[in-house]
N, CA and C atoms as a LAMMPS dump frame, in Angstrom:
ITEM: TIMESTEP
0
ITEM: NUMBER OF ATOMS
177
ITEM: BOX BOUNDS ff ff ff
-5.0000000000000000e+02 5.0000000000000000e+02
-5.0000000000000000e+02 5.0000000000000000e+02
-5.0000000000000000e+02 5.0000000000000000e+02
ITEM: ATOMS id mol type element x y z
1 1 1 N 0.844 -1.181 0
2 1 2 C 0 0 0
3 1 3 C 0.883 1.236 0
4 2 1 N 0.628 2.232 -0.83
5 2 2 C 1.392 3.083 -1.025
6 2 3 C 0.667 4.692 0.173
7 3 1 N 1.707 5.156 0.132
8 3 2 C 1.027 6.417 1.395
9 3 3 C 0.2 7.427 0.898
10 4 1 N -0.783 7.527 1.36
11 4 2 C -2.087 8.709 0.991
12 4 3 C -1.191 9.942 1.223
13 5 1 N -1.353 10.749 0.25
14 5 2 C -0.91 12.211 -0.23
15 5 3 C -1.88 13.177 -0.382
16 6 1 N -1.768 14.457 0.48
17 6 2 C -3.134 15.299 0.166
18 6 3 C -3.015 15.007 -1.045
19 7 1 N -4.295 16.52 -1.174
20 7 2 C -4.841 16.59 -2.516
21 7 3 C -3.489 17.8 -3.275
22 8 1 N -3.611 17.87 -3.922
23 8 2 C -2.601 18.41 -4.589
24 8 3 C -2.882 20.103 -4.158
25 9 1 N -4.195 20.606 -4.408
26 9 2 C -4.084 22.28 -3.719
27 9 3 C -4.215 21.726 -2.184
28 10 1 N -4.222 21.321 -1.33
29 10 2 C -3.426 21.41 0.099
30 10 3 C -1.998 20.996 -0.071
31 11 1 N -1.553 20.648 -1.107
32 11 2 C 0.097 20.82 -0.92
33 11 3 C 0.605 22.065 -1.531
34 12 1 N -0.174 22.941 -2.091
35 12 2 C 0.326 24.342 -2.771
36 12 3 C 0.386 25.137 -1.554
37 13 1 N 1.089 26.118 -1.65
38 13 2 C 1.477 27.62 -0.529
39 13 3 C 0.495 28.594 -0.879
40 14 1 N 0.219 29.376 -0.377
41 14 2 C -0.367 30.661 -0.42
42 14 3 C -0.254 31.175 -1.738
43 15 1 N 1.298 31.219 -1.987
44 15 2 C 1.463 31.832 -3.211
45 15 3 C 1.076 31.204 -4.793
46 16 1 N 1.507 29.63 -4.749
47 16 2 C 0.931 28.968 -5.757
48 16 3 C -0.752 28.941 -5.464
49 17 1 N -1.172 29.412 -4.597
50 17 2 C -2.668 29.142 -4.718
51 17 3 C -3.146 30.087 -5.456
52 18 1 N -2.584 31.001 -5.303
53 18 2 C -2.731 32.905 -5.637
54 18 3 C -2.465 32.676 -7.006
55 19 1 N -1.541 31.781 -7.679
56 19 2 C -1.057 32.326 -8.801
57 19 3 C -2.491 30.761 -9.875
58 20 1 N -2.59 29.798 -8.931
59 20 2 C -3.639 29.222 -9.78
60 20 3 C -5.105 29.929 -10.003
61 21 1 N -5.672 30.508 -8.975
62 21 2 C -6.563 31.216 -9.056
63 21 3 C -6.74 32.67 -10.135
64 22 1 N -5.621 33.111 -9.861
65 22 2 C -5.371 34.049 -11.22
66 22 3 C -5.202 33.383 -12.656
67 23 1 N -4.448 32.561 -12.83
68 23 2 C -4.767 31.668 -13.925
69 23 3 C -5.863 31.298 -14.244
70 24 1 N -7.117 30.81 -13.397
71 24 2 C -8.252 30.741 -13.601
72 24 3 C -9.124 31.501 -14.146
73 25 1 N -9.365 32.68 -13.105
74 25 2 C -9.955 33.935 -13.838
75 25 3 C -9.324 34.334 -15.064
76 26 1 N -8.407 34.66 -15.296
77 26 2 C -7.77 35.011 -16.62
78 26 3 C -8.505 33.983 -17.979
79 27 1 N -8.768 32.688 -17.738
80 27 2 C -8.791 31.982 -18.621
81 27 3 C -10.68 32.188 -18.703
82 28 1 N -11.308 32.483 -17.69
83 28 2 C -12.586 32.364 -17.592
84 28 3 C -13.234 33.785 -18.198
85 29 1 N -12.264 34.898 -18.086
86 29 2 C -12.442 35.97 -18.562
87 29 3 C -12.264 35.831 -20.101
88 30 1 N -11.209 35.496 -20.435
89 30 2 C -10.442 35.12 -21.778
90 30 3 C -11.688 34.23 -22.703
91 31 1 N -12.528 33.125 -21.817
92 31 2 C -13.927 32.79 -22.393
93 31 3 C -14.835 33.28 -22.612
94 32 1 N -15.176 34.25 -21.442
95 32 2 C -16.213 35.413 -21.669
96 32 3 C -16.086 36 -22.843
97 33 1 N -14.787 37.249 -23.349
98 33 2 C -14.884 37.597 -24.095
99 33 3 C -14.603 36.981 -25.545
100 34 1 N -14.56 35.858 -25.758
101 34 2 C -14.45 35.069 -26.948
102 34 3 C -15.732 35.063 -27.356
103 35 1 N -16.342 34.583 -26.65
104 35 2 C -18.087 34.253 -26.412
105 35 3 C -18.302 35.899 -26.768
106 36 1 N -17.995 36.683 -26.119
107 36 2 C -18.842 37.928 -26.492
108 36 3 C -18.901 38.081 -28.033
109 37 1 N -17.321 38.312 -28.481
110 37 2 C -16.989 38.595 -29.87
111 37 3 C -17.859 37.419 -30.605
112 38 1 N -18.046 36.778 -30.47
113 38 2 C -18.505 35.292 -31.094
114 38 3 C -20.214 35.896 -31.724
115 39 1 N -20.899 36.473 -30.254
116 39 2 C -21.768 36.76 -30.135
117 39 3 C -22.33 38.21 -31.394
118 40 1 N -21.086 39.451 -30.858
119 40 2 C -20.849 40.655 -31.576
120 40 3 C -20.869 40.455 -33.11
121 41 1 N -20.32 39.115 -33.55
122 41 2 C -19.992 39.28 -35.071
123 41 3 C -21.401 38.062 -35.618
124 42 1 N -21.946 37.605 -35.064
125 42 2 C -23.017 36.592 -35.303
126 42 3 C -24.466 38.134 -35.086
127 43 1 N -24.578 38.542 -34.286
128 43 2 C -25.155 39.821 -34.701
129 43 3 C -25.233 40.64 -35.609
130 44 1 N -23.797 40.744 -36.261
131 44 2 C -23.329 42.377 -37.136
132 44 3 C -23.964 41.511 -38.3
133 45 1 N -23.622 40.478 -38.571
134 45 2 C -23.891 39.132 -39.834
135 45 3 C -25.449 39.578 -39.907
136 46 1 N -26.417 39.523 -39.416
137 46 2 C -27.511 39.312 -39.166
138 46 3 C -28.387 40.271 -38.159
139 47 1 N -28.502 41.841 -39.217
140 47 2 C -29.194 42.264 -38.059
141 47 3 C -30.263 42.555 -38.003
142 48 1 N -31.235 42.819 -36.905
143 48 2 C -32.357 43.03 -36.948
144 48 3 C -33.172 44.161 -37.535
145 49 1 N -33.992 43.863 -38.001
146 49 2 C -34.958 45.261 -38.908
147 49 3 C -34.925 46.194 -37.483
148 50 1 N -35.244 47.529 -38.044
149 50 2 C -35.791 48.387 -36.701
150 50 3 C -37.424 48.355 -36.682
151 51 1 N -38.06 47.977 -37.368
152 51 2 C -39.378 48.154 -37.348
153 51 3 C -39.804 46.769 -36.939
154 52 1 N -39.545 45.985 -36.345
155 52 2 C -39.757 44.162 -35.817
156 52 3 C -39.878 44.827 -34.384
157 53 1 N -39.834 45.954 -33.376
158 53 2 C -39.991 45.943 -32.501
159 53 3 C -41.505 46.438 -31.929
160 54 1 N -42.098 46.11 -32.434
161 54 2 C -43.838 46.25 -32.461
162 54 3 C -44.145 47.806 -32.76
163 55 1 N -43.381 48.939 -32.915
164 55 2 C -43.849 49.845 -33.128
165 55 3 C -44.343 50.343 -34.516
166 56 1 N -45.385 51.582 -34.393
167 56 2 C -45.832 51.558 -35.738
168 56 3 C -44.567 52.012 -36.612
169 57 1 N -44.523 51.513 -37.974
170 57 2 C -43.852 52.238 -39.116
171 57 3 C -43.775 53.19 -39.554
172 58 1 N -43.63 54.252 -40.138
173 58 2 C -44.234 55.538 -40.542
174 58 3 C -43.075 55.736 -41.298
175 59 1 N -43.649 55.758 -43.061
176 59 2 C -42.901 56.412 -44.303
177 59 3 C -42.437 57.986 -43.734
């Protein structure tokens, strides 16, 4: 039987915890705005009439 070893973040320091957590956000942010742009240019492609918003028309 081999010896039980924490988990790997209870063997990190303060500082490697600090620096995984920033890695995290960075990468979760870095998704957000992919997704946004993703979003921004799937819009510009395809945009909506102005008169589809129930109001009357008027020439």
């Amino acid at each position: 039987m081999g010896s039980r070893r924490p988990p790997l973040w209870r063997r990190l320091g303060p500082a490697e915890r600090a620096f995984a957590v920033l890695i995290a956000a960075i990468s979760i942010g870095g998704f957000i705005l992919i997704a946004d742009g993703l979003y921004l240019k799937a819009k510009a492609e395809h945009p909506v009439p102005v008169w589809t918003n129930d109001a009357p028309f008027f020439d």
